[in-house]
Every structure is written in structure tokens, then in C-alpha cells.
C-alpha positions as CSV (number, residue, x, y, z in Angstrom):
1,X,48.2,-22.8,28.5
2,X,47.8,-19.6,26.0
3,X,47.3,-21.6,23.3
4,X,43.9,-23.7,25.9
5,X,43.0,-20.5,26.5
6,X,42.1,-18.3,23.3
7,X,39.6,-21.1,22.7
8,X,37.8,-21.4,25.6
9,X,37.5,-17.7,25.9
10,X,35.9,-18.2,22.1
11,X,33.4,-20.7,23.4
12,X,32.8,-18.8,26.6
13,X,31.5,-15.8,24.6
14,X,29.8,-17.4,21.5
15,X,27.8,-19.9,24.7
16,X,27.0,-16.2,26.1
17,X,25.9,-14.8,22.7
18,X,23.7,-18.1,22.6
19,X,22.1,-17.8,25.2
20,X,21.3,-13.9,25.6
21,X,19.7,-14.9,21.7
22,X,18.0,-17.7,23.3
23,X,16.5,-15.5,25.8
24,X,15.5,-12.8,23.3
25,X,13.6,-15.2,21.1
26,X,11.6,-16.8,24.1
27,X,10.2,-13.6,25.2
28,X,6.3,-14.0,24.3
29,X,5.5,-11.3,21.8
30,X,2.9,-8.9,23.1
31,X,-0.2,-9.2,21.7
32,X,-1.7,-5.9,20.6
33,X,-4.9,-4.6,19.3
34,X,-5.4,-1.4,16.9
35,X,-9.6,-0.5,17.1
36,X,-9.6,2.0,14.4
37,X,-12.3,3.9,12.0
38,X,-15.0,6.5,12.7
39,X,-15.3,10.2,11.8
40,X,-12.7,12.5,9.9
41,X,-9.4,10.6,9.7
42,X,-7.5,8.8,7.5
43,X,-7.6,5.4,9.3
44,X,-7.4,3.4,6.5
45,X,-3.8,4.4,6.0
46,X,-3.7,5.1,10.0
47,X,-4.1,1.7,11.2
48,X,-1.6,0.2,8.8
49,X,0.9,2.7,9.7
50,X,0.5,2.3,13.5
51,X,0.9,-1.7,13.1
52,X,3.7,-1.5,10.9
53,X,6.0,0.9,13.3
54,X,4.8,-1.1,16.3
55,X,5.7,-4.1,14.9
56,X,9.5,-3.1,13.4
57,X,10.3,-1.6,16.9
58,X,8.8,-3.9,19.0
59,X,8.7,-7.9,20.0
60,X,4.4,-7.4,19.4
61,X,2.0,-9.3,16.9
62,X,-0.6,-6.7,16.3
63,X,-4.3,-7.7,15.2
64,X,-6.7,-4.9,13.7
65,X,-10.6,-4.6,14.3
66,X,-10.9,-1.5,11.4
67,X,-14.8,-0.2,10.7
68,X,-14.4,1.9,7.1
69,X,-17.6,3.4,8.5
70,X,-16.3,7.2,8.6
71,X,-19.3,8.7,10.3
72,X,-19.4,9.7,13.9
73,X,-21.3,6.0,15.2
74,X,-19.3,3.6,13.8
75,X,-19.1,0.8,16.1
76,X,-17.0,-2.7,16.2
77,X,-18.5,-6.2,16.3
78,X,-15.7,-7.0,18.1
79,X,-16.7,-5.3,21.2
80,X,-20.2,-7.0,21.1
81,X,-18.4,-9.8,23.1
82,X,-18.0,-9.5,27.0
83,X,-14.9,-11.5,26.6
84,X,-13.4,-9.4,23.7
85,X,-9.9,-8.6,25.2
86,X,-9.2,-12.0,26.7
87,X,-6.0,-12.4,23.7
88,X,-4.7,-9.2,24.2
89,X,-1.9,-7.7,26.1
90,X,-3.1,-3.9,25.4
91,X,-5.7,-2.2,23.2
92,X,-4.8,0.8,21.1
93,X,-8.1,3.1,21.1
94,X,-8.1,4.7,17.8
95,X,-11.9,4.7,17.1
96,X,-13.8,8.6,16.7
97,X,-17.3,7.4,17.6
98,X,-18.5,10.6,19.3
99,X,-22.5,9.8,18.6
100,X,-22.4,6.3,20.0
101,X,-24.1,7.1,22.8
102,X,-25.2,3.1,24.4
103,X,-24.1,3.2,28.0
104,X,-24.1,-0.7,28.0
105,X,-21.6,-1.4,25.0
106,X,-19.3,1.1,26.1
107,X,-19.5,-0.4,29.4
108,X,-18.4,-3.6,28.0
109,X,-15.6,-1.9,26.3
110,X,-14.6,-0.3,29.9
111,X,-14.8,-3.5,31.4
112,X,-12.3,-4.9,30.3
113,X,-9.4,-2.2,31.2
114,X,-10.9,-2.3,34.2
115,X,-10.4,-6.2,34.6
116,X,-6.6,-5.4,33.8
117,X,-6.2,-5.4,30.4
118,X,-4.1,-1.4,29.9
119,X,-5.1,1.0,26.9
120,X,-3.6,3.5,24.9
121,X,-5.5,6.3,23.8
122,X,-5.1,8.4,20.8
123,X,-6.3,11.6,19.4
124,X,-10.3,11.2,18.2
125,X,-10.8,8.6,21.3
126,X,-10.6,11.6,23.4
127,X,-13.7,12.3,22.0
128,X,-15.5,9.2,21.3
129,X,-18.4,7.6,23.6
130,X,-20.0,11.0,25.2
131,X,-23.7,11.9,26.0
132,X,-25.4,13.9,28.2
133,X,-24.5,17.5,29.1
134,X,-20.2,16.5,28.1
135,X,-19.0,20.0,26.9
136,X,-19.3,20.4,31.1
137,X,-16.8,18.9,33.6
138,X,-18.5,15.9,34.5
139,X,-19.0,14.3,37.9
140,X,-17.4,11.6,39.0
141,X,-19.2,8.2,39.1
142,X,-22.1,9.9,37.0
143,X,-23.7,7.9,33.8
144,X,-21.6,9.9,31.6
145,X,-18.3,10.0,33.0
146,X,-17.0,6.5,32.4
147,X,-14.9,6.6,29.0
148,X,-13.5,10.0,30.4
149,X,-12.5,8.5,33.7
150,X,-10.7,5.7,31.8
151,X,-9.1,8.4,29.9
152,X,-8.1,10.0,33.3
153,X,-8.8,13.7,31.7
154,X,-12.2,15.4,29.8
155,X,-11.9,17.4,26.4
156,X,-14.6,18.5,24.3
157,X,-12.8,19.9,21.3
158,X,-10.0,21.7,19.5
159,X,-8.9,24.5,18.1
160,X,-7.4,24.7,14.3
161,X,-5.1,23.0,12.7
162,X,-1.6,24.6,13.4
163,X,1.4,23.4,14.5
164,X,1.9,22.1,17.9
165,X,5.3,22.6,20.3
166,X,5.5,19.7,22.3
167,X,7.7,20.1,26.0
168,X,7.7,16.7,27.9
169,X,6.8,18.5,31.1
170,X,7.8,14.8,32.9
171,X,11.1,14.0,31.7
172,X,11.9,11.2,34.3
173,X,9.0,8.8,33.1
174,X,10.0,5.8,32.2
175,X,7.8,6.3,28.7
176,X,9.4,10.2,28.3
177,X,12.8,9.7,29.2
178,X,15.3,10.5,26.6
179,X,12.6,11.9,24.3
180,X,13.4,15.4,23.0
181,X,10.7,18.3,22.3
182,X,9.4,18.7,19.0
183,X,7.3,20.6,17.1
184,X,4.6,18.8,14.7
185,X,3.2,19.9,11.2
186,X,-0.6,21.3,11.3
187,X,-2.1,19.3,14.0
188,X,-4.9,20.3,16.5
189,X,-4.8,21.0,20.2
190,X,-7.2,19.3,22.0
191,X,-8.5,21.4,25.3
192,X,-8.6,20.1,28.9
193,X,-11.9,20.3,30.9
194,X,-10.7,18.5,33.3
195,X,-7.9,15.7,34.8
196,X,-9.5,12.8,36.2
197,X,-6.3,11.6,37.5
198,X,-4.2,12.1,34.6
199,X,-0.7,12.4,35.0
200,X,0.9,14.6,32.5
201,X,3.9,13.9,30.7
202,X,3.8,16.5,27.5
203,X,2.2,19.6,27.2
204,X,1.4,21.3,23.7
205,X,1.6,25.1,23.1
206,X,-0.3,26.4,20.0
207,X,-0.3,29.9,18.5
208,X,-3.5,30.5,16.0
209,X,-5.6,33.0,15.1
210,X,-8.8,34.6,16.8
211,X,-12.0,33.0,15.5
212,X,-14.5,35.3,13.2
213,X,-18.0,34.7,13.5
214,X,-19.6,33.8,10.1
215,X,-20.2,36.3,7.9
216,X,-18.2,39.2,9.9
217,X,-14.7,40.0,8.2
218,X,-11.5,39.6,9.6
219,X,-9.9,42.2,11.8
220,X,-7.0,43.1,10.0
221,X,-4.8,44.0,13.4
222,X,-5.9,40.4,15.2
223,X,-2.7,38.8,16.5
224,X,-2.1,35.2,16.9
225,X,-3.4,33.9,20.5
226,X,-1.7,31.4,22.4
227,X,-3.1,28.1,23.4
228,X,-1.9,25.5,25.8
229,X,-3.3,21.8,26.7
230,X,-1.8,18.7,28.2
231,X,-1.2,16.6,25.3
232,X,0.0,13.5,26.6
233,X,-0.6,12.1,30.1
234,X,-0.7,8.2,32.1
235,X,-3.8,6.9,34.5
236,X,-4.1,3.9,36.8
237,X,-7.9,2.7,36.3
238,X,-9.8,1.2,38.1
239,X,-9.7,-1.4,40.8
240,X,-6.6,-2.8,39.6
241,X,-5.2,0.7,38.9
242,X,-4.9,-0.8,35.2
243,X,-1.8,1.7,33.5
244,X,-3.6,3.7,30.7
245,X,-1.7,6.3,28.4
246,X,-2.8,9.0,26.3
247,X,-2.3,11.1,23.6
248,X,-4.5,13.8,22.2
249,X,-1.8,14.0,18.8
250,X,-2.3,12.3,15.8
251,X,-5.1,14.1,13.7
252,X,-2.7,13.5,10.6
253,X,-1.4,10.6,8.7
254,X,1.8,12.0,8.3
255,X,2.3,12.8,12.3
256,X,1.3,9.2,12.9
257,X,3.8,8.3,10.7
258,X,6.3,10.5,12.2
259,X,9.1,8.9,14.2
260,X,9.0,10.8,17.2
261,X,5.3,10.0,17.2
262,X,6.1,6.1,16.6
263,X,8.5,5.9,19.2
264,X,6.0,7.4,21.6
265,X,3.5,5.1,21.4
266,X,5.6,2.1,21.4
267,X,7.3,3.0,24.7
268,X,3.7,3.9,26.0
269,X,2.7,0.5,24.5
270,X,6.0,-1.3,26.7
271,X,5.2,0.4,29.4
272,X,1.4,-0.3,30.2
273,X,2.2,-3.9,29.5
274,X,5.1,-3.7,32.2
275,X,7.6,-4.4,29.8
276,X,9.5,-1.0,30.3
277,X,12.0,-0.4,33.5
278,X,12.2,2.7,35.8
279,X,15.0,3.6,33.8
280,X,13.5,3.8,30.6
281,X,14.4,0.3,28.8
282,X,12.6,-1.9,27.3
283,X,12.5,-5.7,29.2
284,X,15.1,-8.3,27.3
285,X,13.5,-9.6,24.2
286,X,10.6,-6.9,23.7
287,X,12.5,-3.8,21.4
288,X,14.5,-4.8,18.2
């Protein structure tokens, strides 16, 4: 009866093995879209690193729409299309188009996350799509509010490039939990106007020194002065309260690169898609 035994165990588990593989490999891959270029970044070497981190940790095929225009109105044919996100399972914003100011092509863009389709938002998008009198909290509902309350926060700028202590404020999110603090190399800390029903998960602490006006010289006896933003934060949007996450991080190649960075966005990128559990896993089939 041993002897019977041993074996069948043996095919019991290797049949198990089977089939958990089975199950892995006939999870769909998510289908992800980088929109990247625009003003003062290195997105040429950006976009390549965020597709190649997303997918090594991830069960994602990830398509690029890259304009090498570097000015502040570079735009993306692909948005001309009011169907543009019908093949995708989540759009990263990484586009720093700040003086593209046409309300209806950035409504088309909205349109879609507000059809469903979830966003994540990094660094320069903060600061893309905004006219009108934006260095002020805008209303809600007004003509120039819309890309801000995708966002689900306002900033209008930053301060210099220093480094940045990250505290996940929200440790029990699914996307923050087991994530540890960190500090990053020079980076630059976006301010908060406003939350437009943000919901922060990381806030950023930055010490720097006063500002001079041109031409005046340096106070010898300034000290540093501290500075302190939410820099990472989710939003439901819309009628169906499509998930959206954010990060103002990411001015530098190398932080983009960085794996704490990577391994941010992809759990941000598992859980807008639904594909990450209350207790901070990723679904079977969807992290390698």
C-alpha cells in the first residue's frame, strides 16, 4: 500500500503544480499604455525604462504613444480619437504639456477615465493641460478644473531639486502596504493647492534653501527651510468612481529607474485595474 502510495502522492502534486501553472498562464495580460514626451525630461530614456520594469514584474504588454517634441504643447495623435483607450486596461500619464490649453482634446482625453478606463499619473502630468487663472484653487465643475479633478489634487509648481523623504502616511493600502520609507536623490517637491478628493498614501518632506531674488546676494546666515507636500495619493473619478493614482515623483531618470519607484507604480498599476487584493497581493497570474 506504501509502495501505491508514494506515486500517487507524486502525481497528486505534479497535477496541482499543473494546474496552478495552467491558471497563471491564462490570466489575460493587462494591457497598458505609457503617453510620454513634452517639456524638460528625459522621456526618451523614461518611457523605455517604465515599460521595461512594468513588464519584468508584471503579467502586462505595454504599448507607447512617445512625442520627442520636448516643448511645453506637445500633443499625441493618439488622443485625436474619441475611441483612443478602447485596448487598454490603464493609461500611464507621463506627458508635460502645460501650454496645451484646447478644452475639447483634453476632454476627450478625460473621457475616457471617466468611461472606466483608470490612470496613473506621474510627476509633469500634474502640471500638464491648465489654462485660465490655475496658480489659484480652482472651482469645481469650472472650464478649467477638469484634468485637476481627474487628478483628485491641484499643484502649480515646485521647489528645487533636493532630495525628498518619503513616509507612506497610509500604510494599510493595498498599493502601500509593505513598502518602506525612502529617501530619493535630487528630486522636486511638487506643492498642493488643493485635494479634490485625493486620498493620500505618501507624503514628501524637503529641506532647501530660501530663494534670492535675482541679482541680490545670498544671505550668508539663511538656513535650510522645510517643505512638505502629499506626494502620492488615489481618486475615484467620475460617474463610475474610475480608481486613479498619482505620483508627483519622478523628475529624474534615475528615480524612475529606482526600484522602490518601479515597484510603486506597478502595484498602483495592479491595483487600479483590480488586480490587487485588500491584503496587498497581486491576483494569480498578474506578478512574476
Amino acid at each position: 500500500m506504501k509502495k501505491l502510495l508514494a506515486p500517487l502522492l507524486v502525481l497528486a502534486c505534479a497535477t496541482g503544480y499543473f494546474f496552478v501553472q495552467a491558471a497563471d498562464s491564462a490570466a489575460k495580460p493587462l494591457r497598458v499604455l505609457i503617453v510620454a514626451g513634452g517639456c524638460c525630461h528625459e522621456y526618451d530614456k523614461q518611457h523605455m525604462a517604465l515599460k521595461e520594469g512594468i513588464e519584468s514584474r508584471l503579467n502586462a504588454v505595454v504599448d507607447v504613444a512617445y512625442n520627442p517634441d520636448k516643448t511645453t504643447k506637445a500633443t499625441f495623435e493618439i488622443y485625436q480619437s474619441k475611441d483612443w483607450a478602447k485596448d487598454f486596461d490603464v493609461i500611464v500619464h507621463d506627458e508635460c504639456s502645460a501650454d496645451v490649453t484646447d478644452p475639447a482634446y483634453v476632454a476627450n482625453i478625460l473621457n475616457a477615465h471617466k468611461a472606466g478606463v483608470p490612470a496613473i499619473n506621474l510627476h509633469c502630468a500634474m502640471h500638464s493641460y491648465r489654462w485660465g487663472n490655475y496658480r489659484e484653487a480652482v472651482a469645481v465643475g469650472a472650464d478649467n478644473a477638469g484634468w485637476y479633478e481627474m487628478i483628485g489634487l491641484q499643484s502649480t509648481g515646485h521647489g528645487p531639486q533636493e532630495p525628498i523623504d518619503i513616509s507612506f502616511t497610509d500604510a494599510s493600502h493595498p498599493i502601500t502596504q509593505g513598502l518602506e520609507n525612502w529617501t530619493t536623490i535630487k528630486e522636486e517637491l511638487y506643492n498642493n493647492i488643493q485635494i479634490l478628493g485625493g486620498k493620500p498614501l505618501a507624503s514628501g518632506r524637503q529641506m532647501a534653501m530660501p530663494k534670492t531674488k535675482k541679482g541680490e546676494p545670498k544671505d550668508p546666515n539663511a538656513k535650510p527651510v522645510e517643505a512638505n507636500a502629499v506626494v502620492a495619493w488615489t481618486n475615484e473619478y467620475g460617474p463610475n468612481k474610475t480608481r486613479i493614482f498619482s505620483t508627483t515623483i519622478g523628475h529624474n531618470t534615475a528615480t524612475v529607474q529606482d526600484e522602490r519607484y518601479q515597484k510603486l507604480i506597478t502595484r498602483a498599476i495592479l491595483w487600479t485595474t483590480g488586480k490587487l487584493g485588500a491584503d496587498g497581493k497581486a491576483a494569480q497570474g498578474y506578478a512574476k
